[in-house]
Phi, psi and omega in degrees: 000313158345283165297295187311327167340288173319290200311290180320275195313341192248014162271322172312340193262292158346295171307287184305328158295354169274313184295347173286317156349288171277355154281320135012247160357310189275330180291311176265003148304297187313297202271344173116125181305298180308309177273356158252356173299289187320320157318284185268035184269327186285308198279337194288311169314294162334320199254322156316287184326313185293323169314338204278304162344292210270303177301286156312321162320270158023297231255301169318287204313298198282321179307295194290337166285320140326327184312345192277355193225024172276232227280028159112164194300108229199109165260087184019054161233112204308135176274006195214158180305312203271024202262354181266311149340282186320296206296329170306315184286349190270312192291299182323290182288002178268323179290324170311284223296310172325298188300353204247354187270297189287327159274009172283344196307295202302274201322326225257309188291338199279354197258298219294319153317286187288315175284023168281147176346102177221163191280165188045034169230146162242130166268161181311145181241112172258121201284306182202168182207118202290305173317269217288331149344278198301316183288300191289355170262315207266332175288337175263330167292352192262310176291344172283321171346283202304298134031261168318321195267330190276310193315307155335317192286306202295300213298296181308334197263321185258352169261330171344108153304161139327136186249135165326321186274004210270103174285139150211178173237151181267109165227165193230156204235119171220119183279149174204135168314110011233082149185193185260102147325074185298151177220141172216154183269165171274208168331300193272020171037020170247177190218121176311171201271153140218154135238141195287025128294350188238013144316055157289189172341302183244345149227111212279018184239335189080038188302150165298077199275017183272333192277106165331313198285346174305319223286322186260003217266169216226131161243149164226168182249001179243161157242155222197112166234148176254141194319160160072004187209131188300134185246104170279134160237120146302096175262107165213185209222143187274332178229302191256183155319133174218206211210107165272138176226132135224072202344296181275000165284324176067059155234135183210112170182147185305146173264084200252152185261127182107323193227098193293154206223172151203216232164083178271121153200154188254102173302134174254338170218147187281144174336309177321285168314348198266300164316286207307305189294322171301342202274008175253002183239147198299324199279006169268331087052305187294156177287155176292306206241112178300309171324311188243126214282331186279355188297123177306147148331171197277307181288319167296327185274023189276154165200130158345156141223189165256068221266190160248103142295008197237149173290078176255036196150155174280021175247358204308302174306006174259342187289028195245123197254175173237134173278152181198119190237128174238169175286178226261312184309290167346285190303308172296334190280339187292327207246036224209328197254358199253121172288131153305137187313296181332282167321321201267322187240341192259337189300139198052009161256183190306334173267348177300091162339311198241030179292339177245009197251179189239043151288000000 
């Protein structure tokens, strides 16, 4: 109902600007083509100025009601260590960028006013003014400066790889249309070789079952981390481009076929916890389902996700998993109950290297 409204209005809005048209027209038979131009050089002014308005309002307006949903589902508060980082570089160039969005605004409609068309006037011709050069080249290089080097700074401190010496743990992430593999290692905390010639049926990653470290690794359909312990993901693609995103961890990075890519971050708080900080702002507060008096809040019903940022397909919305972060106890009874790909499905059958061996 809604869209139709829109729609009517804005043939109606259509309808009134033709007709304004031809009174124009008609108007300027009378009164002279030079004296309604100048006439509507004033109201075209006019009619900017109220837009300008109208606009930047808009803009102010829609911005603070959004913000909570600019960096994921939210009041912008980042799940992961280096997620506090990002969100400074994002307010910082969004306020830089912001001020400059709003006075090129204002000059561009306040020029478009004052230099409009009247009659018996010329303008001035100016060949060039060395100052103001110099202002509008050096004031913006100094802030794309600045700009460029703290991201940099962010960019070296959040792609930093993992040091040999470092604890952490490794899962590897592999997309296909239309979803996501987890691989998690077992026991020996390593995660086997593959290749895509030994994709079939039953092994849809293509593992190596001759490579020992294949033999305990874990497929699973959720990811599960535990708070608190730096996580390296290995992320690639079986066929086309995808995205591992995880919004409120403020990870993002392509999935490309042929060239593993990855993605170091440190959880910082467990689903639980996460929830309980939403249950503190009013706007979470609401039932999911207004209708049913039995519907969890908004903050219960909350959960991490795992989304495909990238347009890979008409399935591209089914790539979406639920992340669930826990304590470290939580996590060994979680992956302690999860079988190996090997054990459930390749051990004794035709594809099983060691179908004749005493492994």
């Amino acid at each position: 109902m809604t869209f139709i409204l829109i729609l009517i209005s804005l043939v109606l809005i259509a309808i009134v600007a033709v007709q304004i048209g031809k009174v124009s027209d008609l108007t300027s038979k009378i009164r002279g083509e030079e004296e309604v131009q100048e006439i509507n050089n004033k109201k075209q002014g006019l009619y900017s100025f109220i837009f300008l308005f109208v606009f930047l309002g808009g803009v102010i307006v829609s911005g603070a009601y959004y913000q909570n949903y600019f960096l994921g589902f939210g009041p912008h508060i980042p799940a992961s260590a280096h997620g506090g980082e990002l969100d400074s570089m994002f307010k910082v160039t969004l306020l830089l960028t912001g001020i400059v969005f709003i006075i090129t605004h204002i000059l561009l409609f306040y020029f478009s006013f004052k230099y409009s068309g009247r009659r018996n006037k010329r303008a001035a011709y100016v060949s060039h003014d060395n100052k103001l050069e110099l202002i509008w080249t050096g004031i913006p290089a100094v802030v794309m400066a600045f700009l460029v080097i703290k991201g940099l700074d962010a960019w070296n401190d959040v792609m930093a790889d993992v040091s040999p010496d470092e604890e952490y743990m490794e899962i590897e992430a592999t997309g296909y249309q239309f979803a996501w593999m987890l691989r998690y290692p077992g026991p020996d905390g390593l995660i086997g070789e593959k290749n895509f010639r030994l994709i079939d049926g039953t092994n849809p990653l293509g593992q190596n079952w001759e490579d020992a470290k294949n033999l305990d690794d874990i497929h699973v359909d959720e990811l599960v981390l535990p708070v608190g312990k730096k996580v390296r993901v290995r992320i690639t693609s079986r066929d086309v481009l995808h995205n591992f995103y995880l919004p409120h961890f403020r990870v993002k990075m392509d999935a490309v076929p042929g060239m593993p890519t990855y993605f170091v971050f440190t959880p910082t708080v467990t689903t639980e916890e996460y929830r309980q900080q939403l249950k503190d702002y009013d706007e979470y507060n609401i039932p999911v389902n207004p209708d049913d008096p039995e519907s969890p809040l908004l903050w219960e019903d909350f959960n991490f996700e795992l989304a495909c940022a990238e347009l890979c397909g008409k399935g591209h919305f089914s790539m979406r998993k639920i992340v669930r972060i826990v304590s470290q106890e939580e996590y060994d009874a979680w992956i302690s109950g999860q079988a190996s790909y090997y054990d459930a499905v390749i051990k004794g059958t035709d594809s099983d290297p060691y179908k004749n061996s005493e492994l």
